[in-house]
N, CA, C and O atoms as CSV, one atom per row, in Angstrom:
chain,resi,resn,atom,element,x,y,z
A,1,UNK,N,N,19.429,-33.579,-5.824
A,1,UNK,CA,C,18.711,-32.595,-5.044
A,1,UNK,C,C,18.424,-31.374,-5.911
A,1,UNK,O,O,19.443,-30.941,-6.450
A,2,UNK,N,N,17.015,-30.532,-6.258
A,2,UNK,CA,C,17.119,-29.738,-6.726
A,2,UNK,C,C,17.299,-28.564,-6.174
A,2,UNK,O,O,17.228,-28.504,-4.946
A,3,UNK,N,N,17.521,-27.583,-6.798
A,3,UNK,CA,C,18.171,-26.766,-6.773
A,3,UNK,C,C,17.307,-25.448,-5.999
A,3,UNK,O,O,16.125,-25.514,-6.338
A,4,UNK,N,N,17.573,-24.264,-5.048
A,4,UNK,CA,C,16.257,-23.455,-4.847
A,4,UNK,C,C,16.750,-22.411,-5.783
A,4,UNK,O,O,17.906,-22.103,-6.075
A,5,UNK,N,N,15.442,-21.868,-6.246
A,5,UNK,CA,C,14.935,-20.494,-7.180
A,5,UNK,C,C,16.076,-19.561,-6.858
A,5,UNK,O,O,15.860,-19.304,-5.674
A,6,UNK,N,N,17.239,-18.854,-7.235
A,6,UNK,CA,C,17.765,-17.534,-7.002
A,6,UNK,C,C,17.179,-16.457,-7.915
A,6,UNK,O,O,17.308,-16.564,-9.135
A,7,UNK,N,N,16.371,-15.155,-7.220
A,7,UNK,CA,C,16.528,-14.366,-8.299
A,7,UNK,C,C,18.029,-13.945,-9.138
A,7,UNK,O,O,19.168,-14.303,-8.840
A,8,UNK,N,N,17.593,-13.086,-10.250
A,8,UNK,CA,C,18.786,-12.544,-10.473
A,8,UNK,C,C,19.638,-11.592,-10.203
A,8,UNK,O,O,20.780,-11.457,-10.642
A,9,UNK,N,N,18.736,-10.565,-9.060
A,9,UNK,CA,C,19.059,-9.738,-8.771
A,9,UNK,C,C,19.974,-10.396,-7.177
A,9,UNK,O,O,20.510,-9.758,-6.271
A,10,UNK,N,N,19.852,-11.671,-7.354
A,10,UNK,CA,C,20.891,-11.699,-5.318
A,10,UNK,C,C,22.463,-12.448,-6.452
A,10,UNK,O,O,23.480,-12.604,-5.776
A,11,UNK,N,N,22.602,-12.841,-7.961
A,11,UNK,CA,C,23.695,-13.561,-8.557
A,11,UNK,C,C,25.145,-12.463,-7.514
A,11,UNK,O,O,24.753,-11.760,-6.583
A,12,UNK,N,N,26.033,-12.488,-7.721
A,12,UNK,CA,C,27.264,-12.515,-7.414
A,12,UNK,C,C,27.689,-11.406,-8.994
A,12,UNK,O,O,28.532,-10.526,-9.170
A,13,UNK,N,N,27.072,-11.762,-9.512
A,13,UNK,CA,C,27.844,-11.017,-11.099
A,13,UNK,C,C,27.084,-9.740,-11.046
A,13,UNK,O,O,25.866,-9.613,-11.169
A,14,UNK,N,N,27.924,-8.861,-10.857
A,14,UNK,CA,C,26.880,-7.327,-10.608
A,14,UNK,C,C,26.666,-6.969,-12.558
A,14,UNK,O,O,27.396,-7.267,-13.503
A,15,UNK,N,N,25.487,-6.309,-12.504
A,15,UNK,CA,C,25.114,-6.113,-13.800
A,15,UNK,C,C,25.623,-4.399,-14.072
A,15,UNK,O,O,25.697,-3.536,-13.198
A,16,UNK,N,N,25.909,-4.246,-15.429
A,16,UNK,CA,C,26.067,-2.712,-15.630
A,16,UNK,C,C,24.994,-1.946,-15.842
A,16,UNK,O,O,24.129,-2.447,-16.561
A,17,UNK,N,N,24.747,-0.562,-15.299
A,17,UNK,CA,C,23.794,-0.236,-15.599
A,17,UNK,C,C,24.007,0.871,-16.884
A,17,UNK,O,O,25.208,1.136,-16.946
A,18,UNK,N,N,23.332,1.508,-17.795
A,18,UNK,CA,C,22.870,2.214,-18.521
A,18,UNK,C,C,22.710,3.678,-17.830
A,18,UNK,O,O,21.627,4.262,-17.804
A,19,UNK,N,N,23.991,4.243,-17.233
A,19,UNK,CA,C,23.411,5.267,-16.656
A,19,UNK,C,C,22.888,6.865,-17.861
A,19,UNK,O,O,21.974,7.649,-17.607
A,20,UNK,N,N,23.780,6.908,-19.058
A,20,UNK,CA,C,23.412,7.374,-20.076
A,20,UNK,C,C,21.655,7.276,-20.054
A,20,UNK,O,O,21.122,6.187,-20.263
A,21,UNK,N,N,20.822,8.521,-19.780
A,21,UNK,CA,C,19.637,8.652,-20.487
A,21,UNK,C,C,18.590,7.573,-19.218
A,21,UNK,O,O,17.431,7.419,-19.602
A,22,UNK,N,N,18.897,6.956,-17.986
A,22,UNK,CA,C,18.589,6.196,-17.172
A,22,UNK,C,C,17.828,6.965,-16.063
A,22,UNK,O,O,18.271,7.710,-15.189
A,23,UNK,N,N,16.400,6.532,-16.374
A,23,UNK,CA,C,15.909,7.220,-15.070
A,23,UNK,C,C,15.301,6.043,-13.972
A,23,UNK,O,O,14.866,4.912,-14.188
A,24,UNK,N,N,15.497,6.943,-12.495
A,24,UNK,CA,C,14.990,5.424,-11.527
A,24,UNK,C,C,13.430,5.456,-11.990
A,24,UNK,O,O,12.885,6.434,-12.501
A,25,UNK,N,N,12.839,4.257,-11.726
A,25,UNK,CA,C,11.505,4.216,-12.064
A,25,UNK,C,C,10.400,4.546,-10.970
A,25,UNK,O,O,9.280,5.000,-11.205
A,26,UNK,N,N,11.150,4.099,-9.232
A,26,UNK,CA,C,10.745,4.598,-8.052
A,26,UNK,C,C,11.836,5.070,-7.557
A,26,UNK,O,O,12.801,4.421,-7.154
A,27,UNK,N,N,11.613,6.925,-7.595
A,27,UNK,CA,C,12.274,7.833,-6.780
A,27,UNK,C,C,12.054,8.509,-5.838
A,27,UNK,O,O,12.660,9.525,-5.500
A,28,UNK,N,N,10.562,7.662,-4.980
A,28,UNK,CA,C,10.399,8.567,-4.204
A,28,UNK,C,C,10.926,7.331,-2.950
A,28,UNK,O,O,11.038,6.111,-3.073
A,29,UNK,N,N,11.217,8.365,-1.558
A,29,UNK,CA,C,11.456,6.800,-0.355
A,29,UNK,C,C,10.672,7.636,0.589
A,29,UNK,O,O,10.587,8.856,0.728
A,30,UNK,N,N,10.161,6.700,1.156
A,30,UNK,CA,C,9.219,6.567,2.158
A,30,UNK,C,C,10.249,6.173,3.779
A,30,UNK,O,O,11.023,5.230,3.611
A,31,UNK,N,N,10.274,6.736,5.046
A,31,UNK,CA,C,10.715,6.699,5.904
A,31,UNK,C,C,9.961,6.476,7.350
A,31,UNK,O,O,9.361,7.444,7.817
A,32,UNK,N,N,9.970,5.366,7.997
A,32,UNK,CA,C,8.917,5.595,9.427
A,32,UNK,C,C,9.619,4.819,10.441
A,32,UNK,O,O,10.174,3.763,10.136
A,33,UNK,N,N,9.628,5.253,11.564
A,33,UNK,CA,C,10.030,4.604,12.999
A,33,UNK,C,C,9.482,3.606,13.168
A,33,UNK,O,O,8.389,3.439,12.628
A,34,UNK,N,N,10.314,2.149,14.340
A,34,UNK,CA,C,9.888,1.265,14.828
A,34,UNK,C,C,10.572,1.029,15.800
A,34,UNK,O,O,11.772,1.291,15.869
A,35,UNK,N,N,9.688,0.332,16.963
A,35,UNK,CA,C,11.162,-0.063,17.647
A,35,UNK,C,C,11.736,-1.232,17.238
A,35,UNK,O,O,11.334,-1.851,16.253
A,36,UNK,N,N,12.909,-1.675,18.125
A,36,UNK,CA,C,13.420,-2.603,17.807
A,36,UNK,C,C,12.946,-4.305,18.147
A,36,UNK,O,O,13.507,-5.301,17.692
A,37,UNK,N,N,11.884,-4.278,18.976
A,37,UNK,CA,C,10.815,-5.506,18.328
A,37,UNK,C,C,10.642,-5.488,17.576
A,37,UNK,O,O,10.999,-6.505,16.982
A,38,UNK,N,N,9.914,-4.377,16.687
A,38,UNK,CA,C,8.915,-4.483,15.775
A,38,UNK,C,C,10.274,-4.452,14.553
A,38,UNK,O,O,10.063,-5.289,13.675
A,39,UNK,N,N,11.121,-3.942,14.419
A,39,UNK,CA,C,12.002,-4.309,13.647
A,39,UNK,C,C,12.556,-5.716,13.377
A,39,UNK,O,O,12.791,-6.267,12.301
A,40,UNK,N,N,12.680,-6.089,14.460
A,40,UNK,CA,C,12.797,-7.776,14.404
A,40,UNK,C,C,11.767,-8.673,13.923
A,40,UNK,O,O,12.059,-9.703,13.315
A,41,UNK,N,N,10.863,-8.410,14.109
A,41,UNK,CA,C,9.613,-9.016,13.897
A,41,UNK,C,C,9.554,-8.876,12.221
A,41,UNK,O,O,9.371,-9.840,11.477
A,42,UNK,N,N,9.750,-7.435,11.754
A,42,UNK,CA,C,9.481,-7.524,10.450
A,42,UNK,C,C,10.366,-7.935,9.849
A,42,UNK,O,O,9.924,-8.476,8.836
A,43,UNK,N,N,11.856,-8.011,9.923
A,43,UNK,CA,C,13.004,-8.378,9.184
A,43,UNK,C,C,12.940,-9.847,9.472
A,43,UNK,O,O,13.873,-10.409,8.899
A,44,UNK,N,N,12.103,-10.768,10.222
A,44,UNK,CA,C,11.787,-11.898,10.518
A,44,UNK,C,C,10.855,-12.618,9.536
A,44,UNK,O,O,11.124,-13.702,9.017
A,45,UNK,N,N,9.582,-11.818,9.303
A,45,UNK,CA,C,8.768,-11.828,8.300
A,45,UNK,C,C,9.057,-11.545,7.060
A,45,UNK,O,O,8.443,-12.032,6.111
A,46,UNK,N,N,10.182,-10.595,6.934
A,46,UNK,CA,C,10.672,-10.440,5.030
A,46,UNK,C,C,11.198,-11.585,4.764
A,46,UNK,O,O,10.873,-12.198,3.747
A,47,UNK,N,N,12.312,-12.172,5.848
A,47,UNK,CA,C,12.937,-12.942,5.405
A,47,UNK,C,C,12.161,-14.611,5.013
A,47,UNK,O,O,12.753,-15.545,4.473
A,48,UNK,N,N,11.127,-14.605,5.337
A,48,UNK,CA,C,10.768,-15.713,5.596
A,48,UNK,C,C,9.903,-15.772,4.196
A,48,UNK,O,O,9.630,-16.796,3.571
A,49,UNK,N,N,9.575,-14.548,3.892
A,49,UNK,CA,C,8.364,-14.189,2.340
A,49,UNK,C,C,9.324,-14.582,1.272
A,49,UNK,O,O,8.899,-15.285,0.356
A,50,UNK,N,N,10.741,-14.157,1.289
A,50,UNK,CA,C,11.626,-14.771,-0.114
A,50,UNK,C,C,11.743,-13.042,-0.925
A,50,UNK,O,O,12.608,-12.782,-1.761
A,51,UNK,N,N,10.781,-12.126,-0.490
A,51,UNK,CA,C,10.846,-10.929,-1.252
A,51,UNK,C,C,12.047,-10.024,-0.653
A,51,UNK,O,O,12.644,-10.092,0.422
A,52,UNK,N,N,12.134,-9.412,-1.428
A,52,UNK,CA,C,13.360,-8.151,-0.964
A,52,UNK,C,C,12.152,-7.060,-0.158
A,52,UNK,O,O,10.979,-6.737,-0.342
A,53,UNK,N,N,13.189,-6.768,0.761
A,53,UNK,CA,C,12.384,-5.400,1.471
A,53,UNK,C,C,11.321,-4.435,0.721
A,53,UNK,O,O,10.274,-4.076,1.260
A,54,UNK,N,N,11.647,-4.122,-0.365
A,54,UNK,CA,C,11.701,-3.481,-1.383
A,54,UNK,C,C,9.551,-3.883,-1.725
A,54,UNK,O,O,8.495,-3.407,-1.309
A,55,UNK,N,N,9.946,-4.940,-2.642
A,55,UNK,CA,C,8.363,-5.472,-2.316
A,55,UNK,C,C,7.956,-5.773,-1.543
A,55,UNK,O,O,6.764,-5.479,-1.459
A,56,UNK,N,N,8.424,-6.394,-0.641
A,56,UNK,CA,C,7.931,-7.045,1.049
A,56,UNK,C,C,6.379,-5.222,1.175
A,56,UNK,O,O,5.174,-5.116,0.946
A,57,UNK,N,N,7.539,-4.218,1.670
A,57,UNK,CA,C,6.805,-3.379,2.461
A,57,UNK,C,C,5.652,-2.997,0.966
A,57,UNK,O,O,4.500,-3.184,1.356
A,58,UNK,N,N,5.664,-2.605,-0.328
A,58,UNK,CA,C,4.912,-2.555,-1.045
A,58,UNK,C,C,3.799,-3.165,-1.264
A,58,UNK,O,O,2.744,-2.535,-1.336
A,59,UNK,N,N,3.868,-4.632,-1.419
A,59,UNK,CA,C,2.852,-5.653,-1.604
A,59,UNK,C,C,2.462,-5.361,0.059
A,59,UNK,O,O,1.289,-4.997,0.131
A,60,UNK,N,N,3.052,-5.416,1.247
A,60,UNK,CA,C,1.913,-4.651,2.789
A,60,UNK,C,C,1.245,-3.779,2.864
A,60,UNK,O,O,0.241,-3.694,3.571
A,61,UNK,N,N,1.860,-2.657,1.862
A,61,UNK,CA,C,1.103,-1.419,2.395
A,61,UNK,C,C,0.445,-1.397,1.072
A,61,UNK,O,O,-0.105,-0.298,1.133
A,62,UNK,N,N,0.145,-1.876,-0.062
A,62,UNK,CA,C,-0.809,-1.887,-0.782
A,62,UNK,C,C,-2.110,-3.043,-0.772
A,62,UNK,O,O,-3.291,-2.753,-0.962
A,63,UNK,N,N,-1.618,-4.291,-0.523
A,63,UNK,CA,C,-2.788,-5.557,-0.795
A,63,UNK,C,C,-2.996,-6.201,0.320
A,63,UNK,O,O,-3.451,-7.345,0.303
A,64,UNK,N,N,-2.561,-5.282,1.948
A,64,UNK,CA,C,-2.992,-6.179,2.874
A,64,UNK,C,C,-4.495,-5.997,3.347
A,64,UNK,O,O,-5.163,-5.331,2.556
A,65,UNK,N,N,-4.992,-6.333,4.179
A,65,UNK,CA,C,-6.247,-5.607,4.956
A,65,UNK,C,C,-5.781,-5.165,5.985
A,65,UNK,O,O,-4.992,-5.849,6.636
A,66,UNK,N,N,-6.173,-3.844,6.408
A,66,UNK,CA,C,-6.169,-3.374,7.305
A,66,UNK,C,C,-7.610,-2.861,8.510
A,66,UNK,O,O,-8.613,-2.201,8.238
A,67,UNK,N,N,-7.318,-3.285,9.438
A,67,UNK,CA,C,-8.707,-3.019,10.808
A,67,UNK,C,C,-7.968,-1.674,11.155
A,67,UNK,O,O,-6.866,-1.269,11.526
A,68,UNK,N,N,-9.741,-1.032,10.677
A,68,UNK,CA,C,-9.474,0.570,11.275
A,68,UNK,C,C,-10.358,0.497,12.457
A,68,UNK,O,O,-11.383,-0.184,12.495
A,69,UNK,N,N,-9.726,1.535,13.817
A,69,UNK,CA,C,-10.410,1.526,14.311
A,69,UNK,C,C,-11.255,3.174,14.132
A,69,UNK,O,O,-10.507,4.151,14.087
A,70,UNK,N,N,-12.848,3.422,14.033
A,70,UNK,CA,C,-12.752,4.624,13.780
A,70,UNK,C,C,-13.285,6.034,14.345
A,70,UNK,O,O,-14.339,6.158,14.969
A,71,UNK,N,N,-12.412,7.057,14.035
A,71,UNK,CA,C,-12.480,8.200,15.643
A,71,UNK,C,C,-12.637,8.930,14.299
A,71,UNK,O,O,-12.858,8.416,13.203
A,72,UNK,N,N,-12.418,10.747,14.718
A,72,UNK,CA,C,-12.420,11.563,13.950
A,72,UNK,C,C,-12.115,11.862,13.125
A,72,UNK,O,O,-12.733,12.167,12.105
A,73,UNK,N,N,-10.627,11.844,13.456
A,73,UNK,CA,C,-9.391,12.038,12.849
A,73,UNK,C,C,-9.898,11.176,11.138
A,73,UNK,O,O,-9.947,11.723,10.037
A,74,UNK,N,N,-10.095,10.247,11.356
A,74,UNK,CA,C,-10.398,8.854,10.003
A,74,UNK,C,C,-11.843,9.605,9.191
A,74,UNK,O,O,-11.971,9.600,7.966
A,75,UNK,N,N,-12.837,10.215,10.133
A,75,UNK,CA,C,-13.817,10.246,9.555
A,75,UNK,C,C,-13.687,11.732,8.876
A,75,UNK,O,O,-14.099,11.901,7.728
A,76,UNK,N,N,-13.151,12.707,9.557
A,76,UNK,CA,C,-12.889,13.693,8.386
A,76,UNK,C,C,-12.192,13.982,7.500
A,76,UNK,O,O,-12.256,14.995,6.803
A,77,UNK,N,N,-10.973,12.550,7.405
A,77,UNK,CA,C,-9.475,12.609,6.488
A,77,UNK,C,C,-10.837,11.732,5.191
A,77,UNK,O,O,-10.720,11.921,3.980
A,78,UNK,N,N,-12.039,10.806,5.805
A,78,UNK,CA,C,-12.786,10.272,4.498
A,78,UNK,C,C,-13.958,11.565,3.970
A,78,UNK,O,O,-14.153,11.871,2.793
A,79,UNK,N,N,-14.339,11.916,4.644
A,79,UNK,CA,C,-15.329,13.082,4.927
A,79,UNK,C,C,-14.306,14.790,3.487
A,79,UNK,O,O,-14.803,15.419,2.554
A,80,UNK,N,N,-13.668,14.809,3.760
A,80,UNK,CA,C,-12.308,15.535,2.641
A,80,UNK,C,C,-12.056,14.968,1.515
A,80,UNK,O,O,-12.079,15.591,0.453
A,81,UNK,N,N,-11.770,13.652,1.617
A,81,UNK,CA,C,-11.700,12.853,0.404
A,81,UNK,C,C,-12.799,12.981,-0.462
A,81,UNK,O,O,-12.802,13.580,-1.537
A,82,UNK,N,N,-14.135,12.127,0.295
A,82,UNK,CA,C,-15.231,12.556,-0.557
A,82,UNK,C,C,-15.719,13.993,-1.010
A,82,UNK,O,O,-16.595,14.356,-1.795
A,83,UNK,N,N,-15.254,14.340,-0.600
A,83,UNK,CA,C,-15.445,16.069,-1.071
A,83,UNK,C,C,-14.903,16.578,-2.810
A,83,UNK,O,O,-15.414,16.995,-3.850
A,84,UNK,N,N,-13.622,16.229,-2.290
A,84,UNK,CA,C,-12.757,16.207,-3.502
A,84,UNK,C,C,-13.243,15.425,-4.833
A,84,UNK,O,O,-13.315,15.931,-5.952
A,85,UNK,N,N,-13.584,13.998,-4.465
A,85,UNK,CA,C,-14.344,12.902,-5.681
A,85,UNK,C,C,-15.320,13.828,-5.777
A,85,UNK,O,O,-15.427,14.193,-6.948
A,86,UNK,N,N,-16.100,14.381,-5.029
A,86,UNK,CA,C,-17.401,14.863,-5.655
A,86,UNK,C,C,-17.159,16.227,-7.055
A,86,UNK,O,O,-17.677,16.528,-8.131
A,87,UNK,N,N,-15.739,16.830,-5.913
A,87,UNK,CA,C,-15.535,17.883,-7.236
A,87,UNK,C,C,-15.286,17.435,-7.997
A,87,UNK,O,O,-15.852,17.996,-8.935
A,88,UNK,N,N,-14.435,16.268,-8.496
A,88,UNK,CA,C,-13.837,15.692,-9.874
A,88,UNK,C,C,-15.287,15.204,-10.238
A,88,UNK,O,O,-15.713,15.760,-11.250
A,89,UNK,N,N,-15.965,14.497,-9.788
A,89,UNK,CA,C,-17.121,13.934,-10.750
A,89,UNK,C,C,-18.175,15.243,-11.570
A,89,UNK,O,O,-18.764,15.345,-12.647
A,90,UNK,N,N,-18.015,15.939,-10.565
A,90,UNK,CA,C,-18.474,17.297,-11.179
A,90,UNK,C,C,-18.210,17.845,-12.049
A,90,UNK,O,O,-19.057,18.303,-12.816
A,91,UNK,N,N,-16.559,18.014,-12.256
A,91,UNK,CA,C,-16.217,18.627,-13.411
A,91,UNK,C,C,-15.463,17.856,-14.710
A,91,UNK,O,O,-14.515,18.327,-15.338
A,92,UNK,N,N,-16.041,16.700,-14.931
A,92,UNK,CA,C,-15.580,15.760,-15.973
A,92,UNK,C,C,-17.144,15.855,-16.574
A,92,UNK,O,O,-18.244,15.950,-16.029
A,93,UNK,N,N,-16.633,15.774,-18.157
A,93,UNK,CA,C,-18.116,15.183,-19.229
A,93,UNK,C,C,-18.012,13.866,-19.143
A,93,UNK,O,O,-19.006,13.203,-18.848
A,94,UNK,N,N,-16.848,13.299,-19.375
A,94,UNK,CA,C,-16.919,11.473,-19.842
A,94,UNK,C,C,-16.619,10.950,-18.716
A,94,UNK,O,O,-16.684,11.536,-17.636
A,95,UNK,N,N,-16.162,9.457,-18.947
A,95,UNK,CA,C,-15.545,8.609,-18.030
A,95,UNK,C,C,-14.180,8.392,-18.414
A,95,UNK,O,O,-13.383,8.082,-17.529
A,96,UNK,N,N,-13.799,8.505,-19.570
A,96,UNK,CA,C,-12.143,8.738,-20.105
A,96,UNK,C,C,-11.778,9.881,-19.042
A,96,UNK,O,O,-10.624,9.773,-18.625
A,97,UNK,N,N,-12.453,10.873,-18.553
A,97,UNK,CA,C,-11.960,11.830,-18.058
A,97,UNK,C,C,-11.694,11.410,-16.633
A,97,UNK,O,O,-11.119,12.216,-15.901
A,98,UNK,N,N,-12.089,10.114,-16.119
A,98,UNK,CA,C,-12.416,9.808,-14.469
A,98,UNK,C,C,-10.514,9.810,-14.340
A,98,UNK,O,O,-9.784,9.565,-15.300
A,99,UNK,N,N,-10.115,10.081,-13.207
A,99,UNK,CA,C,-9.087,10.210,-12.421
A,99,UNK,C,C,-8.843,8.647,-11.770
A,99,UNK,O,O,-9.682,8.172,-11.005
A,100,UNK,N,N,-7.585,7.885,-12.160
A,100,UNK,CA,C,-7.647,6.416,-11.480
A,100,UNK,C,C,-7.130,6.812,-10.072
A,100,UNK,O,O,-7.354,5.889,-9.288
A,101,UNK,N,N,-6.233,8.349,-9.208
A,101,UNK,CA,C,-6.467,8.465,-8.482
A,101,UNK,C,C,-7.619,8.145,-7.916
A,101,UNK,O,O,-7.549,7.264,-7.059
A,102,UNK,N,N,-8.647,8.595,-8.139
A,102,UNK,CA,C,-10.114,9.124,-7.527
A,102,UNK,C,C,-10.312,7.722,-7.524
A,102,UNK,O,O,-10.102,7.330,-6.376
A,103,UNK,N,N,-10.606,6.821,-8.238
A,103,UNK,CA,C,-11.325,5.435,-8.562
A,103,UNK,C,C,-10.207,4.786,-6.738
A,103,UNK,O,O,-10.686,4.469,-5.649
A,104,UNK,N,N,-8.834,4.828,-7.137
A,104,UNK,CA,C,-8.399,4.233,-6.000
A,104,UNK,C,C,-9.021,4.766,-4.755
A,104,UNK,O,O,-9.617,3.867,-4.162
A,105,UNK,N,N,-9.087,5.944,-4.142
A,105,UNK,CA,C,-9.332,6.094,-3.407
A,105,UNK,C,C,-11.077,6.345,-2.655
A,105,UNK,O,O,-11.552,6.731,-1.586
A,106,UNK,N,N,-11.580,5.830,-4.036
A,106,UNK,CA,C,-12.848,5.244,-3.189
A,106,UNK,C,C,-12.771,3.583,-2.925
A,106,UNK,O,O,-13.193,3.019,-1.915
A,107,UNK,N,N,-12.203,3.013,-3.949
A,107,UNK,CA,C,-12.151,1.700,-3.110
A,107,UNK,C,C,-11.579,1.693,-1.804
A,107,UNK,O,O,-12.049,0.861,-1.027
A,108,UNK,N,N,-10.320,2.721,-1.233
A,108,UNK,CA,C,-9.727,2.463,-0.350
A,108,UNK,C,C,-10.619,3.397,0.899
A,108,UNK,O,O,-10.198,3.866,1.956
A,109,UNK,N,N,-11.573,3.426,0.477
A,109,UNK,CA,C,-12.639,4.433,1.068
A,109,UNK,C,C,-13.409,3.231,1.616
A,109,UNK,O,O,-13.271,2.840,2.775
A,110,UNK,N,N,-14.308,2.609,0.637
A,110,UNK,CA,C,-14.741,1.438,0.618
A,110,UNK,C,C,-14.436,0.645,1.955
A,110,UNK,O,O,-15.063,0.653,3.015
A,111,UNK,N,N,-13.327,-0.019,1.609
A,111,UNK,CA,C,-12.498,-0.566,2.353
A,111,UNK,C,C,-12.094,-0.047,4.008
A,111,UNK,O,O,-11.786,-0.904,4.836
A,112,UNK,N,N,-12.117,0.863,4.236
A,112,UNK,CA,C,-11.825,1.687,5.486
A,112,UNK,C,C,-13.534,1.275,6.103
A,112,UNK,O,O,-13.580,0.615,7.142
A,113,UNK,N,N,-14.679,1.626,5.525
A,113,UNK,CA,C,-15.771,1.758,5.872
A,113,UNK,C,C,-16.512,0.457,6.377
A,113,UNK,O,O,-17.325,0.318,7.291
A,114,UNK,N,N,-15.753,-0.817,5.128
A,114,UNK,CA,C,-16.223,-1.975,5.073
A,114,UNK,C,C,-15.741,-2.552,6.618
A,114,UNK,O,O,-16.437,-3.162,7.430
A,115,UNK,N,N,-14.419,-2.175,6.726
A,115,UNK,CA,C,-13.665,-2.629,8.037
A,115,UNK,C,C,-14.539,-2.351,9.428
A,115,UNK,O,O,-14.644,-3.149,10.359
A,116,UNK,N,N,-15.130,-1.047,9.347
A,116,UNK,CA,C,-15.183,-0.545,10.135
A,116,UNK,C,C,-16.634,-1.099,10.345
A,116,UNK,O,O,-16.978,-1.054,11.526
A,117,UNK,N,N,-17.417,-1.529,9.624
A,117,UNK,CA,C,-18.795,-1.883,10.057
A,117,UNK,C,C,-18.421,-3.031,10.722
A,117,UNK,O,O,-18.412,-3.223,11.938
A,118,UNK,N,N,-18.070,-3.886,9.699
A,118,UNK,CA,C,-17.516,-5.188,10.018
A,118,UNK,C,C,-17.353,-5.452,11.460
A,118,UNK,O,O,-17.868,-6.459,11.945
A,119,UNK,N,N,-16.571,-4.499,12.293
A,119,UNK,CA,C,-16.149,-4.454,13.698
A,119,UNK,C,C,-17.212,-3.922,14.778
A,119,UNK,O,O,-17.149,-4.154,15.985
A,120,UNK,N,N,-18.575,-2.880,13.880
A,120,UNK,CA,C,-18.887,-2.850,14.916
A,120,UNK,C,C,-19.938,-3.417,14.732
A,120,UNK,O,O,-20.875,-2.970,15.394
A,121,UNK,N,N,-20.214,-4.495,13.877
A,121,UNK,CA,C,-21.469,-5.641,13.621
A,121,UNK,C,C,-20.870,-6.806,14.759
A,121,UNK,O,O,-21.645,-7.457,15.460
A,122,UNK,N,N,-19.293,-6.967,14.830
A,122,UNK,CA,C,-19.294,-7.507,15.652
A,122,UNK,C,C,-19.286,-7.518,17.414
A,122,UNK,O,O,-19.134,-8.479,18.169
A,123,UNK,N,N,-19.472,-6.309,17.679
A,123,UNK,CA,C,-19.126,-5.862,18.533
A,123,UNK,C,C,-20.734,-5.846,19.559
A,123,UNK,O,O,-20.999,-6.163,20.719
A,124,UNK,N,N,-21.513,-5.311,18.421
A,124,UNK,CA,C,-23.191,-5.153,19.278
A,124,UNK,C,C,-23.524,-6.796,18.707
A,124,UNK,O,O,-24.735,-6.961,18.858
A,125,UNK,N,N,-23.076,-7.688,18.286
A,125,UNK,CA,C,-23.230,-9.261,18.743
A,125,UNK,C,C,-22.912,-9.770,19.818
A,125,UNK,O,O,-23.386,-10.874,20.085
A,126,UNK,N,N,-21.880,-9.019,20.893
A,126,UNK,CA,C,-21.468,-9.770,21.891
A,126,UNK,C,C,-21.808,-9.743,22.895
A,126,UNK,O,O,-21.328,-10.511,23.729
């Protein structure tokens, strides 16, 4: 019978760390409410992905799709954004100078907008 995949990080043999000169690489934590469905539900779904919490919620809140639905609130938090890209494009000579902030957050601009047609192309079809 073969054997299943263990990472190395679930072994039994704890590793030493290097705390000399050791910095964390992600120090920031992120904190949000659920209830306790939705807690179940997701500790249902990590477990079932094989990932640690850790990437589970990362690889979600970065590479999933998300359906916006869209009100104000969305259109002037994009409406601000673009404001801002416009100042950075403004005040750069090159493209070495472009901000990969800025680049992300027009795709994720993109993306908010793309959703949002998407829904209401389907919507005046029905």
């Amino acid at each position: 019978m073969n054997k299943i995949y263990k990472r190395e990080t679930l072994s039994s043999e704890k590793k030493e760390r290097h705390t000399e000169n050791w910095i964390r690489e992600r120090n920031v934590i992120l904190n949000f409410r659920v209830t306790e469905e939705e807690k179940r539900k997701i500790e249902k779904r990590i477990e079932l992905s094989g990932l640690s919490k850790q990437d589970f919620f990362i690889s979600s809140f970065l590479y999933q799709n998300i359906n916006i639905v869209g009100n104000v609130k969305t259109f002037n938090a994009i409406r601000k954004e673009m404001v801002s890209i416009e100042n950075h494009l403004k005040s750069i000579a090159t493209l070495d100078e472009l901000s990969l902030d800025k680049i992300e957050s027009i795709r994720t601009i993109f993306e908010i907008l793309d959703s949002y047609y998407r829904g209401t192309e389907q919507h005046l079809e029905i």
